[in-house]
C-alpha positions in Angstrom: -11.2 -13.6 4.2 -8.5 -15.0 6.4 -5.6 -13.5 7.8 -2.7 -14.8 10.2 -2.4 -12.4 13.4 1.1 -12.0 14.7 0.9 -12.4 18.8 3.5 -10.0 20.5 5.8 -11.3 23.1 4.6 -9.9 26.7 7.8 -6.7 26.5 6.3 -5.7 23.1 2.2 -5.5 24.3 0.5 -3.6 21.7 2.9 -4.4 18.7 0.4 -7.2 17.2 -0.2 -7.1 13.7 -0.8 -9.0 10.4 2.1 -8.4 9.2 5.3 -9.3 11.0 8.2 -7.0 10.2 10.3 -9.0 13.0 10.0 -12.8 13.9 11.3 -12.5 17.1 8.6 -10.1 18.6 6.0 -12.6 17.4 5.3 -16.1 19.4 2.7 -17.1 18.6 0.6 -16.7 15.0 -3.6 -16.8 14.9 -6.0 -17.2 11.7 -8.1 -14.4 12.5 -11.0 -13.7 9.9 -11.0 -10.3 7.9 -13.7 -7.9 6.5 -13.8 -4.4 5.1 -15.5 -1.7 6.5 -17.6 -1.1 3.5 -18.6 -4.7 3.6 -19.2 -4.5 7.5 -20.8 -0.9 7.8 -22.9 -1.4 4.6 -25.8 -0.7 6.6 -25.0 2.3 8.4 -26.2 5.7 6.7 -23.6 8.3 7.9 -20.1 8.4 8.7 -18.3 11.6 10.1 -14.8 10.0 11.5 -13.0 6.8 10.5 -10.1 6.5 13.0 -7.6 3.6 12.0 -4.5 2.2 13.8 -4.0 -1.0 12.6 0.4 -1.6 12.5 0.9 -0.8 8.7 -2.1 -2.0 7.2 -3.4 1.7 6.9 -3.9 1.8 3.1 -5.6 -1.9 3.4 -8.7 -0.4 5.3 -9.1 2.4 3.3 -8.9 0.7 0.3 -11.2 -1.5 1.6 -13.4 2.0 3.1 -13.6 3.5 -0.4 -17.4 3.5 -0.6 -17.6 5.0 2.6 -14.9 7.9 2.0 -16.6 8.4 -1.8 -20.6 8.3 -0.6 -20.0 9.8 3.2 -16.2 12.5 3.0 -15.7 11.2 6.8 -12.6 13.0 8.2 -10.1 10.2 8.6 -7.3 9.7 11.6 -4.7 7.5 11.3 -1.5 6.5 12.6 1.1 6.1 9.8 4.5 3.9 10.6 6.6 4.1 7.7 8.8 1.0 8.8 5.3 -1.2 9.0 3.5 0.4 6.0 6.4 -0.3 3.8 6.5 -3.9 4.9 3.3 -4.5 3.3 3.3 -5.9 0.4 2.8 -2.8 -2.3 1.8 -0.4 0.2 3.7 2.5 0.4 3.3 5.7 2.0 3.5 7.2 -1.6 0.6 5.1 -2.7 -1.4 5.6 0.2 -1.4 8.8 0.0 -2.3 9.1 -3.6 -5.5 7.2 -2.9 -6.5 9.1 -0.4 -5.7 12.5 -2.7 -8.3 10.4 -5.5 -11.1 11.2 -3.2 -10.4 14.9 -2.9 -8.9 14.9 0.2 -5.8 16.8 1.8 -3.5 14.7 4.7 -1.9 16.7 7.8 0.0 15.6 10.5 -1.0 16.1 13.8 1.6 18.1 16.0 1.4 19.7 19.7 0.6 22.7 17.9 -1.7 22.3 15.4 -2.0 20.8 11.9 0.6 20.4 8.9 0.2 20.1 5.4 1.7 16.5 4.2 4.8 17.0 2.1 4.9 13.8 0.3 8.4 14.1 -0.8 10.0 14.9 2.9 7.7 12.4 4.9 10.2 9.9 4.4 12.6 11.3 7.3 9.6 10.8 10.1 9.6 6.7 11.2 6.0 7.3 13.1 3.1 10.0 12.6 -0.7 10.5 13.3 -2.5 12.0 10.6 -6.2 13.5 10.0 -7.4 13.2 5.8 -10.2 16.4 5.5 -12.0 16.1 2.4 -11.1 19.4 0.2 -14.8 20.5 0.2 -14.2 21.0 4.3 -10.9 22.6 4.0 -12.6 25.8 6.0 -12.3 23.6 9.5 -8.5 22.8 8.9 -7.6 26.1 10.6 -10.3 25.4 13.7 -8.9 22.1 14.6 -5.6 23.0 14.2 -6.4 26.0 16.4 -8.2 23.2 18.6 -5.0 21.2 18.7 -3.1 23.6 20.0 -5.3 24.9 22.9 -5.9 21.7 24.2 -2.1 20.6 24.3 -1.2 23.9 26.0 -3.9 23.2 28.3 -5.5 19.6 28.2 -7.4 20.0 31.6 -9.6 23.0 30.1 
């Protein structure tokens, strides 16, 4: 399909998306084309990390990943910003976060000192968060990443 890409203004670099929460950061608009990863990776065999930053249009991909997350249980990264997830159309953290829990997975936030268990209810008060989804069936390498986490933000050169 086709999509309409919302250029940034030069003082907002980075802040392009396809969905455009304010006018005035956007100058310019594109038609850009538009796949999902199931339909673009169909051919690939094994998956262990699907990392996704994509300005609100998290639960897009994965809904469009769900072969890949049923078939291959990658760990999944992604940035969640509440203000640009909820300015998709139907796509709020709430839902997003019950698909992902439909493929047996649990969601963390990632913090300078480890990993913590997603409280659905009180992630309303955070605007901007990265996550990682672990598929229950690995939930025995939650505690070494977390542990990870922490060691390397305490020290990042080691």
């Amino acid at each position: 399909g086709q999509a309409q890409f919302n250029i940034p203004s030069i003082d907002s670099s980075g802040s392009g998306s396809i969905v455009s929460i304010n006018e005035k950061l956007s100058k310019d608009k594109v038609t850009v084309e538009v796949t999902t990863l199931d339909e673009e990776l169909k051919n690939v065999d094994d998956f262990s990390t699907i990392v996704i930053d994509v300005e609100g249009n998290e639960y897009n991909v994965l809904k469009g990943s769900k072969n890949i997350i049923k078939n291959h249980k990658p760990f999944i990264i992604l940035e969640v910003n509440k203000k640009l997830l909820n300015a998709t159309k139907n796509n709020e953290f709430v839902e997003m976060y019950n698909f992902i829990n439909s493929f047996e997975y649990e969601m963390f936030h990632i913090k300078k000192i480890g990993l913590e268990k997603v409280n659905v209810n009180n992630f309303k008060k955070f605007e901007n968060k990265n996550c990682v989804c672990i598929p229950k069936e690995y939930s025995n390498k939650k505690t070494l990443l977390s542990f990870s986490i922490l060691k390397f933000s305490l020290n990042p050169f080691n």
